[in-house]
C-alpha positions as CSV (number, residue, x, y, z in Angstrom):
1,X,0.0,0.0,0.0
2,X,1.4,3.2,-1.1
3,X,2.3,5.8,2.0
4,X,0.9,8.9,0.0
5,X,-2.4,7.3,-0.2
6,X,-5.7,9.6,1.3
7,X,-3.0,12.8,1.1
8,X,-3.2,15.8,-0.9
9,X,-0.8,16.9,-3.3
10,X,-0.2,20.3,-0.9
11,X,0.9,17.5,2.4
12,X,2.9,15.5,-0.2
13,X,4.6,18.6,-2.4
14,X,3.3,21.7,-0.6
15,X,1.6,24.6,-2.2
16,X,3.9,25.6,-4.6
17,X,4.9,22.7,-5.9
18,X,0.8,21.5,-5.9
19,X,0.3,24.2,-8.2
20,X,3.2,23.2,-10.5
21,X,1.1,19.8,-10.7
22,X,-2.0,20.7,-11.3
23,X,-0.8,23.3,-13.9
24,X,1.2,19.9,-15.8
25,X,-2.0,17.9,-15.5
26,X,-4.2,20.1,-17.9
27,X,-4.0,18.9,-21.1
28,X,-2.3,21.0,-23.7
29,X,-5.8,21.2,-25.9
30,X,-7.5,22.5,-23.1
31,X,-4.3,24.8,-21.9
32,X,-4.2,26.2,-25.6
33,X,-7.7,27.0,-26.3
34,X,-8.7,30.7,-26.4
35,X,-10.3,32.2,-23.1
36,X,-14.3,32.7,-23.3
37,X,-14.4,35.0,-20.5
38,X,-16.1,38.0,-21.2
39,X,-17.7,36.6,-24.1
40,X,-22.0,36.1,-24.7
41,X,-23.6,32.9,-25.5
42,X,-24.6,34.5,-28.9
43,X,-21.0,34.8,-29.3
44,X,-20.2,30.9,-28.4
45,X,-23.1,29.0,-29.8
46,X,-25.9,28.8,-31.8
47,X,-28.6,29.9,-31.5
48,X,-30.7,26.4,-31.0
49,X,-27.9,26.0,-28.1
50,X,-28.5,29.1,-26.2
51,X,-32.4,28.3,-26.2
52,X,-31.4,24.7,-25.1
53,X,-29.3,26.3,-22.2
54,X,-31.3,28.8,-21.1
55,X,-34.7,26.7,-20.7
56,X,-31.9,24.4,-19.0
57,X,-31.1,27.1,-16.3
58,X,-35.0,27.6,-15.9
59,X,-35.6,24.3,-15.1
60,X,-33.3,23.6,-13.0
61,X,-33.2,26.6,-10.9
62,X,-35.1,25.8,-8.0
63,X,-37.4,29.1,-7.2
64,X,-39.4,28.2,-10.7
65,X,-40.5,25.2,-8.7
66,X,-42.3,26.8,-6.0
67,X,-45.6,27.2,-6.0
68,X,-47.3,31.1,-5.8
69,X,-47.9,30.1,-2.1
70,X,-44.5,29.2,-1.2
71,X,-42.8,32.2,-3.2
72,X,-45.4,34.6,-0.8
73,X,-43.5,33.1,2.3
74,X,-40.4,33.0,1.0
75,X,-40.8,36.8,0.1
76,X,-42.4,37.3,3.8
77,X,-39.6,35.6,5.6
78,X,-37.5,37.3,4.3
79,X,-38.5,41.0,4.9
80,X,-38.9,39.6,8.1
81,X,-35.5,38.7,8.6
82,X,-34.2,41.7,6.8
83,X,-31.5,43.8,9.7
84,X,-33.3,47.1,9.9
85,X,-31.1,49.2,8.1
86,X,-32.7,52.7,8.9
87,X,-31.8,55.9,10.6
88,X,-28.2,55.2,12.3
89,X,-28.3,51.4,11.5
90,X,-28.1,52.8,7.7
91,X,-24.2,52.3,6.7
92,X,-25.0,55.9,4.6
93,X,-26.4,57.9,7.9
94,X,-24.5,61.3,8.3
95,X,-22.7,61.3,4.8
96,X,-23.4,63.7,2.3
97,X,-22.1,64.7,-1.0
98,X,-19.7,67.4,-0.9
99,X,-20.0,70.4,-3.4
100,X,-17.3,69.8,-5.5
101,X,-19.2,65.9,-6.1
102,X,-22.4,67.7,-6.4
103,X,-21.7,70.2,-9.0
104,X,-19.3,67.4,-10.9
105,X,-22.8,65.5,-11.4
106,X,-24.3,68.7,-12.5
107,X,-22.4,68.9,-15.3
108,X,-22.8,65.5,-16.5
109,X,-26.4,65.1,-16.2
110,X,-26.1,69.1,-18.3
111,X,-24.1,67.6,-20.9
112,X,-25.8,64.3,-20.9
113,X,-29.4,65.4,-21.2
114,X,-28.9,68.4,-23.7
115,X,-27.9,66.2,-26.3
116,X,-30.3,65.5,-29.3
117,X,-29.3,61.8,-28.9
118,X,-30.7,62.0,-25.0
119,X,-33.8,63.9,-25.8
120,X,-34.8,61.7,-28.7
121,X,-34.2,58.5,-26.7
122,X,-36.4,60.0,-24.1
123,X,-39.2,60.9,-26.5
124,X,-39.3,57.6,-28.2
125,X,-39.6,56.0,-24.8
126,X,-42.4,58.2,-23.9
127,X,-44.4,57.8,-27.1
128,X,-43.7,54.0,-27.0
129,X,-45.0,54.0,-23.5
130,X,-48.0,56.0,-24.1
131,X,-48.6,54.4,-27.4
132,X,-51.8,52.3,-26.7
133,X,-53.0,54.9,-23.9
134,X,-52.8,58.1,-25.8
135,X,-54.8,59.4,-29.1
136,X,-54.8,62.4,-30.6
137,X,-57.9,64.7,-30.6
138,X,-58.4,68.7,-32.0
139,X,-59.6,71.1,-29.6
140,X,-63.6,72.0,-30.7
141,X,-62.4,75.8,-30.1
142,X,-58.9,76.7,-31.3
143,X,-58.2,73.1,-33.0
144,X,-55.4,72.8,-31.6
145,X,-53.9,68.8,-31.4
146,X,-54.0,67.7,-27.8
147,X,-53.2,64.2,-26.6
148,X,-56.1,62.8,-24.2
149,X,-57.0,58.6,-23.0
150,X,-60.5,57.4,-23.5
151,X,-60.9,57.9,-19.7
152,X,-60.3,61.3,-20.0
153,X,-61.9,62.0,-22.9
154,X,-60.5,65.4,-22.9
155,X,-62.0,68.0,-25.9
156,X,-60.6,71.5,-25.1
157,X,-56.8,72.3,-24.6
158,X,-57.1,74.0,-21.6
159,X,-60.0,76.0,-19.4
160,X,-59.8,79.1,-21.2
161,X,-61.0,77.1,-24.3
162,X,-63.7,75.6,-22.1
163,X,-65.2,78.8,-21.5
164,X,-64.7,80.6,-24.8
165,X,-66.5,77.6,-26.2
166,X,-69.6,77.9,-24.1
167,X,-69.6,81.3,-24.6
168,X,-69.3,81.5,-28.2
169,X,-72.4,78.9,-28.6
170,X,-74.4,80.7,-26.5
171,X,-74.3,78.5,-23.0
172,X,-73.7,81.7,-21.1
173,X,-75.7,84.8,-21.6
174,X,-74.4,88.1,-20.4
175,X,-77.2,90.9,-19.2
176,X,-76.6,94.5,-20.1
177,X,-75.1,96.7,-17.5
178,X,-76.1,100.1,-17.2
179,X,-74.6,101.8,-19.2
180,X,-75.6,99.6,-22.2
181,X,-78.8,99.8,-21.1
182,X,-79.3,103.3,-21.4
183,X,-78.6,103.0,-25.6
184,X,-80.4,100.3,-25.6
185,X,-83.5,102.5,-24.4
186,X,-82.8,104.8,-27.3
187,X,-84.4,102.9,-29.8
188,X,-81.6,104.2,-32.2
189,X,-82.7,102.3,-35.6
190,X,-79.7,99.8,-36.5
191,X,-77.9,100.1,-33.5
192,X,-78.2,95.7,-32.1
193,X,-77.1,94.9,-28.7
194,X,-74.6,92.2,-29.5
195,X,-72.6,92.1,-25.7
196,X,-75.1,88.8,-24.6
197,X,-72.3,86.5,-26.7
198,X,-74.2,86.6,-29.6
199,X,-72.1,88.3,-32.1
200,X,-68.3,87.8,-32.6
201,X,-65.3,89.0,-34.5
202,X,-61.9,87.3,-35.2
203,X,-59.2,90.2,-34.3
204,X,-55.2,89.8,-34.5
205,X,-53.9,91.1,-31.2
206,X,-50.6,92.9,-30.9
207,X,-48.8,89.8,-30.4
208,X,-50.2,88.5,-33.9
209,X,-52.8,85.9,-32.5
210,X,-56.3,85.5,-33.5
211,X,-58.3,86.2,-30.3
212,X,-62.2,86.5,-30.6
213,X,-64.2,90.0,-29.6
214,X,-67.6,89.9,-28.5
215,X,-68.3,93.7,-29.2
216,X,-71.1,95.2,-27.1
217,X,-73.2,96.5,-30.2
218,X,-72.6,96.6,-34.2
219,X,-74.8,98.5,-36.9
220,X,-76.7,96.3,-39.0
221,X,-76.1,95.1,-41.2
222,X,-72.9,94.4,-40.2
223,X,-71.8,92.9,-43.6
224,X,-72.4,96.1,-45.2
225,X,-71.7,98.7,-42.0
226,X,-68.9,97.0,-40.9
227,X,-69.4,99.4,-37.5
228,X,-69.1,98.4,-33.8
229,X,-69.8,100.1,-30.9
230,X,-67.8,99.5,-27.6
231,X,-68.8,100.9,-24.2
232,X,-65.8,101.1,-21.6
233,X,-65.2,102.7,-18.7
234,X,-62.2,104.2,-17.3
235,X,-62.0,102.0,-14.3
236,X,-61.2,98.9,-16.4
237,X,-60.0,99.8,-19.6
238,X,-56.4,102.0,-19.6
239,X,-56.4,104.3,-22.5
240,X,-53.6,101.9,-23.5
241,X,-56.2,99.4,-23.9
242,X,-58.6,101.2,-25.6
243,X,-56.2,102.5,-28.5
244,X,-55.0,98.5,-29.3
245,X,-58.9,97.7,-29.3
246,X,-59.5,100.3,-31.6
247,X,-56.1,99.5,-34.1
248,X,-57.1,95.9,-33.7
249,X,-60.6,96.9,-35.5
250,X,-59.4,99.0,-38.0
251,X,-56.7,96.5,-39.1
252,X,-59.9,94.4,-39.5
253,X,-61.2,97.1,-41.0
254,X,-64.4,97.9,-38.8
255,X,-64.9,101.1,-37.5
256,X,-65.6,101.7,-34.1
257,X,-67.2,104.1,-31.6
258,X,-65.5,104.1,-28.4
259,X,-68.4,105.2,-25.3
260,X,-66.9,106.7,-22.0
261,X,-69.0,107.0,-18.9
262,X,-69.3,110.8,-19.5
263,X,-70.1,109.9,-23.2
264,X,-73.3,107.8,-21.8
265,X,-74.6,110.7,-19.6
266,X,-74.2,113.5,-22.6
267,X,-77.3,114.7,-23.5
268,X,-76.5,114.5,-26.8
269,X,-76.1,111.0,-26.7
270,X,-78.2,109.3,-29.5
271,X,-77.1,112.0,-31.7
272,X,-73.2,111.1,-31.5
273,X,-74.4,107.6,-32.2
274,X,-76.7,108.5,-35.2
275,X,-73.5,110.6,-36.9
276,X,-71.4,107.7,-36.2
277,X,-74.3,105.4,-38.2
278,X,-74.2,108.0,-41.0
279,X,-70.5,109.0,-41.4
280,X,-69.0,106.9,-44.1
């Protein structure tokens, strides 16, 4: 019976020369073949084989064998069992960033998310995410494309939209104040109060957007006229105001009678209007 026998190579040779051993053991086909470490499967094997290996691993890893009940448990226990790793017990408490890391990370994530490349990869995602959510509907009053679900069911853009849209078709109607009551007890022949929302004209502000005026009376007919009468009052229209109302008409090319408060107690009232209807 041979003396080495049940004793390992590093008892026999020690570690060093163990290693020298094991090293002369491994067969020159093996020693020679090229390293696979870092490689994929793709990159070793077909594709048949990586199919065959993967369902392999999911077989044979034991958690795919559990049952729902089991896996609950599992999860349970081991929440349960979990060290408490808040507050102090936390290995991060009482560390912070310092400034120089912070603003180092500020300038990645600037550089990072201002490229095109970022911004379209973000977009995509969001459009791919949203795909079978979202659909594309026109506002009813500016027509403007807005995204809404079929939960939602969203028609207007926004609430100003809402309201302009009610307006418009007549949901809300306005009473004369004063001040257009008094003309409207003139009786002035084709002078129409117009200021209940019923009545309204497309005008390009300033800024060069459409916006819609609901003047308080026109001259009928209107097609032909082409007159509108606006009663303001100092208190809420600046003089400012007043003179891009009026450019904003004439632009249109209506002519317009601007009313002050002292214009509304002149005695001489109906007649200013009645030039006004006459003046061409």
């Amino acid at each position: 019976m041979s003396k080495n026998k049940g004793r390992t190579w590093e008892e026999i040779y020690g570690v060093e020369g163990a290693r020298k051993r094991r090293e002369e053991s491994i067969p020159k086909s093996i020693k020679n073949r090229p390293s696979k470490k870092g490689l994929k499967w793709e990159d070793i094997y077909s594709p048949e084989e990586v199919d065959r290996r993967r369902n392999e691993m999911c077989n044979n890893n034991p958690s795919n064998k559990l049952t729902e009940d089991q896996k609950r448990d599992r999860a349970l226990k081991g929440v349960q069992n979990r060290p408490d790793s808040s507050g102090e017990n936390n290995s991060f408490f009482g560390k912070h960033h310092t400034e120089e890391t912070k603003q180092r990370m500020r300038d990645i994530c600037r550089v990072t998310h201002s490229t095109a490349e970022f911004k379209n990869k973000v977009r995509d995602s969001l459009n791919e995410y949203h795909a079978d959510k979202y659909h594309i509907v026109s506002c009813l009053f500016c027509g403007k494309d807005i995204r809404t679900t079929s939960k939602r069911n969203k028609k207007f853009c926004n609430a100003q939209c809402l309201g302009y849209y009610n307006i418009y078709n007549g949901q809300f109607k306005r009473e004369p104040n004063t001040w257009e009551q008094k003309i409207i007890d003139l009786n002035i022949t084709g002078v129409e109060y117009t200021g209940d929302h019923s009545f309204w004209i497309d005008l390009v502000g300033v800024d060069g957007k459409v916006r819609k005026k609901n003047p308080d009376f026109i001259i009928i007919p209107f097609s032909k006229s082409k007159k509108v009468i606006e009663v303001v009052g100092s208190y809420w229209h600046t003089e400012e105001d007043n003179m891009e109302l009026m450019k904003e008409y004439l632009d249109k090319g209506i002519e317009v009678l601007l009313l002050y408060g002292e214009d509304i107690e002149d005695s001489n009232l109906k007649y200013i209007i009645e030039d006004f209807i006459k003046c061409n």
